[in-house]
C-alpha positions in Angstrom: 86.3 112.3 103.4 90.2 112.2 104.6 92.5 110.5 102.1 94.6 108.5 104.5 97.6 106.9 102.1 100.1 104.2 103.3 103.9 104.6 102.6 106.5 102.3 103.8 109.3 104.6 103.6 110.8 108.2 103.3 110.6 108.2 99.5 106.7 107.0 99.7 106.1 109.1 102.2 106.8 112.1 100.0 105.0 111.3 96.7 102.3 110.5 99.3 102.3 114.4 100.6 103.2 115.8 97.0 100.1 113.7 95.7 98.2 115.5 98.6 97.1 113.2 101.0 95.8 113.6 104.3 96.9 111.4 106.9 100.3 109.9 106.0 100.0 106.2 107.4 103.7 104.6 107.9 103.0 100.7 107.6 104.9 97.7 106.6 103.2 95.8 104.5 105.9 92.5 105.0 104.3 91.9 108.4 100.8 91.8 107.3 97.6 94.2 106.4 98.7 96.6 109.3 102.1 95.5 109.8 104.2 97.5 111.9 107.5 99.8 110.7 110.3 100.4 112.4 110.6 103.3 115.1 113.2 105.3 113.3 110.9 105.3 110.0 108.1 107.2 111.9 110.2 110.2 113.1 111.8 110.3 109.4 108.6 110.7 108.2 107.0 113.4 110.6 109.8 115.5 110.4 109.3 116.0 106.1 105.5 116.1 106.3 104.0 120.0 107.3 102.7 120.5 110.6 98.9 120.5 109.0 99.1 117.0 108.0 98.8 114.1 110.6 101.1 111.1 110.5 99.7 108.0 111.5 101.4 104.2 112.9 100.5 101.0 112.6 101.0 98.9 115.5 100.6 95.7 113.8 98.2 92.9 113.3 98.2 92.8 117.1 98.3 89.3 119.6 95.7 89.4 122.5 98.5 90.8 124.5 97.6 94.1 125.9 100.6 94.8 127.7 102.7 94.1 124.6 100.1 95.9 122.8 100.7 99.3 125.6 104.2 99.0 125.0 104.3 99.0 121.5 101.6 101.8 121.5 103.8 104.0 123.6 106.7 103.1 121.3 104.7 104.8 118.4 103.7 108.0 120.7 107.3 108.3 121.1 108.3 108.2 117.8 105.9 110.9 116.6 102.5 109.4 115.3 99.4 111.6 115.9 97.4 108.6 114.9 97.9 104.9 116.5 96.1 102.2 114.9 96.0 98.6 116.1 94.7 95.7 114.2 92.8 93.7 116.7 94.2 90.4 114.6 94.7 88.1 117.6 91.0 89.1 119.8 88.3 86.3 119.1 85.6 88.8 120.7 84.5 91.6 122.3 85.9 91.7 125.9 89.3 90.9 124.5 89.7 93.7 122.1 88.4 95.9 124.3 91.1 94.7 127.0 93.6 95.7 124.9 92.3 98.9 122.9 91.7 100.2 126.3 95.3 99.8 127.6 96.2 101.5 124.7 94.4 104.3 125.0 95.3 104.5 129.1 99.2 104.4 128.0 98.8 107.3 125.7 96.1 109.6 126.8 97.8 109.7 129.8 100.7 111.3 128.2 99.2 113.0 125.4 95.5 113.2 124.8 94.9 114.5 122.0 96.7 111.7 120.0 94.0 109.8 117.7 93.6 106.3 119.0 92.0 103.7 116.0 90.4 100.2 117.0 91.0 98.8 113.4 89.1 95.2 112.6 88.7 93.2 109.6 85.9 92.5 107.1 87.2 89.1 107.0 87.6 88.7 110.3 86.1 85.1 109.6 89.3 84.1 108.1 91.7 84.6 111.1 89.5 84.3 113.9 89.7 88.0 114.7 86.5 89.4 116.7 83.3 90.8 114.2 84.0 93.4 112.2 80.5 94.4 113.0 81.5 94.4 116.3 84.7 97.5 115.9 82.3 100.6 116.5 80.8 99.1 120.2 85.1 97.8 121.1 86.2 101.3 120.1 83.4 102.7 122.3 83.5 100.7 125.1 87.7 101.5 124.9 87.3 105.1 124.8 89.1 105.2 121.1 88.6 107.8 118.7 88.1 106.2 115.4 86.8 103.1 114.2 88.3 101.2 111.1 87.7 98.0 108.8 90.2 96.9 106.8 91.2 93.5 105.2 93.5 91.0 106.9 94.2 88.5 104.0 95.8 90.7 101.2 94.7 88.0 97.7 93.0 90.8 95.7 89.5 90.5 97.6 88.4 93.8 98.8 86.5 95.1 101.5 83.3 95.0 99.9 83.8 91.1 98.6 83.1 90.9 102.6 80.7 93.4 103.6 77.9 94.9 101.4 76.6 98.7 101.3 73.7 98.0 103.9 76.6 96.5 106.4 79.0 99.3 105.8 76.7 101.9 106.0 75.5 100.2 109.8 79.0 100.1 110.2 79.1 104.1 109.9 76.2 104.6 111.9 76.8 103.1 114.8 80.0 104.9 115.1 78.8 108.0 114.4 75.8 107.7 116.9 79.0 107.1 119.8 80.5 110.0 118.1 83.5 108.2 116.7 85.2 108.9 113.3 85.3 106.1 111.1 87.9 104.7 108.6 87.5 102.0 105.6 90.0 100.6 103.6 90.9 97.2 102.4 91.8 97.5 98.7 89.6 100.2 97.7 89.7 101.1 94.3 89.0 104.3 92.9 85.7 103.6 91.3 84.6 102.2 95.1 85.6 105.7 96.4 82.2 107.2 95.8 80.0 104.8 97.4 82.0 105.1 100.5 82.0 108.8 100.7 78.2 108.7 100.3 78.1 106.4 103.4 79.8 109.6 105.3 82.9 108.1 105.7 85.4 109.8 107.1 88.5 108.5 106.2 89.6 105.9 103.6 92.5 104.4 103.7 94.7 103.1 100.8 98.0 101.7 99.3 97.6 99.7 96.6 95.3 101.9 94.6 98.3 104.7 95.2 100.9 102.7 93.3 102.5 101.9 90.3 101.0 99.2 89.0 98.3 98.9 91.8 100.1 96.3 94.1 100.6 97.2 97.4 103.6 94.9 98.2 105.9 95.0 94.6 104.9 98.5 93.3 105.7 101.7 94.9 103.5 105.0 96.0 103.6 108.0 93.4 102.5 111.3 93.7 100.6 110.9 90.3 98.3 108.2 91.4 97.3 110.2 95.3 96.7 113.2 92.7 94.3 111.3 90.9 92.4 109.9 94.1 92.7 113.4 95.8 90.9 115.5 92.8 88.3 112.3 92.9 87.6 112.7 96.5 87.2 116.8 96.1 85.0 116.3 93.1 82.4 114.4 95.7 
């Protein structure tokens, strides 16, 4: 299982690779769960992490828009990210997310294929309208995506499991995995939650909060210490 870890910034973005993650997701957490940074901060951070290690972009907690959506993933290609993820926020159901995941992966395939295109939903999809989370794994098919991810949408201290038990997760997995997808979790994962999601065969898990000083994704800050700690926990599996 991939630790995927969620700087905002330059600074971040290095304890996140000193700590040894995986996948270093840029993300801005002031515009939401998958909020989108700005297109200079992606390049900054590709250029400081090593060639072995992806660097992934959110593209936001995205509108039913797919053409904005296109744009915004191109944007993102652009700027460096080997990994584009869009928060399918805005789609109330199947057809629309899949409208827009597969415009998505259309504008960037097309230019570069082997860039890794996520269909992220929410666990509490309920919430904000957003389509199933149950649903992710079929959209991300039916789109041609490579990954499919849950995360959270309303960041109050509930976590991902508060939503969806083992039995759902672990469907969540399967079905994926049976349309040869990767799948990604995340959602305020602590550490102790690590193990039950790495014995689902998750492939990656994404986190920030659980990475920071003080464990609050928005005030406190990434260090190195803390992505250790999760790192050696993952290896240990």
């Amino acid at each position: 299982m991939l630790l995927l870890i969620s700087p905002i910034n330059r600074e971040e973005a290095l304890e996140s690779i000193e700590g040894g993650a995986d996948i270093v997701d840029v993300k801005n957490p002031k515009e939401g769960s998958l909020g989108a940074n700005f297109t200079w901060v992606i390049p900054e951070i590709r250029e400081l992490t090593p060639e072995d290690k992806l660097v992934s972009a959110t593209l936001g907690d995205v509108p039913y828009k797919p053409g904005t959506v296109s744009l915004a993933a191109m944007g993102a290609h652009v700027s460096g990210a080997d990994y584009i993820k869009v928060g399918l926020y805005g789609t109330k159901d199947h057809d629309e997310a899949v409208e827009v995941m597969e415009n998505v992966v259309k504008t960037v395939k097309d230019v570069r294929e082997d860039t890794i295109i996520v269909a992220a939903g929410y666990a509490d999809a309920h919430r904000v309208g957003a389509v199933d989370p149950m649903e992710i794994p079929k959209v991300a098919n039916d789109a041609g995506c490579d990954l499919a991810m849950l995360d959270t949408a309303v960041k109050d201290g509930h976590s991902l499991f508060d939503y969806l038990d083992l039995d759902q997760l672990k469907e969540f997995v399967y079905e994926a995995h049976s349309y040869d997808l990767l799948t990604a979790l995340a959602g305020s994962v602590k550490k102790d939650q690590l193990k039950p999601l790495y014995d689902l065969g998750c492939d990656v898990v994404g986190i920030r909060g659980a990475a920071c000083v003080g464990g609050d994704r928005n005030t406190g800050k990434i260090h190195h210490t803390a992505v250790a700690e999760l790192k050696e926990l993952i290896d240990s599996f």
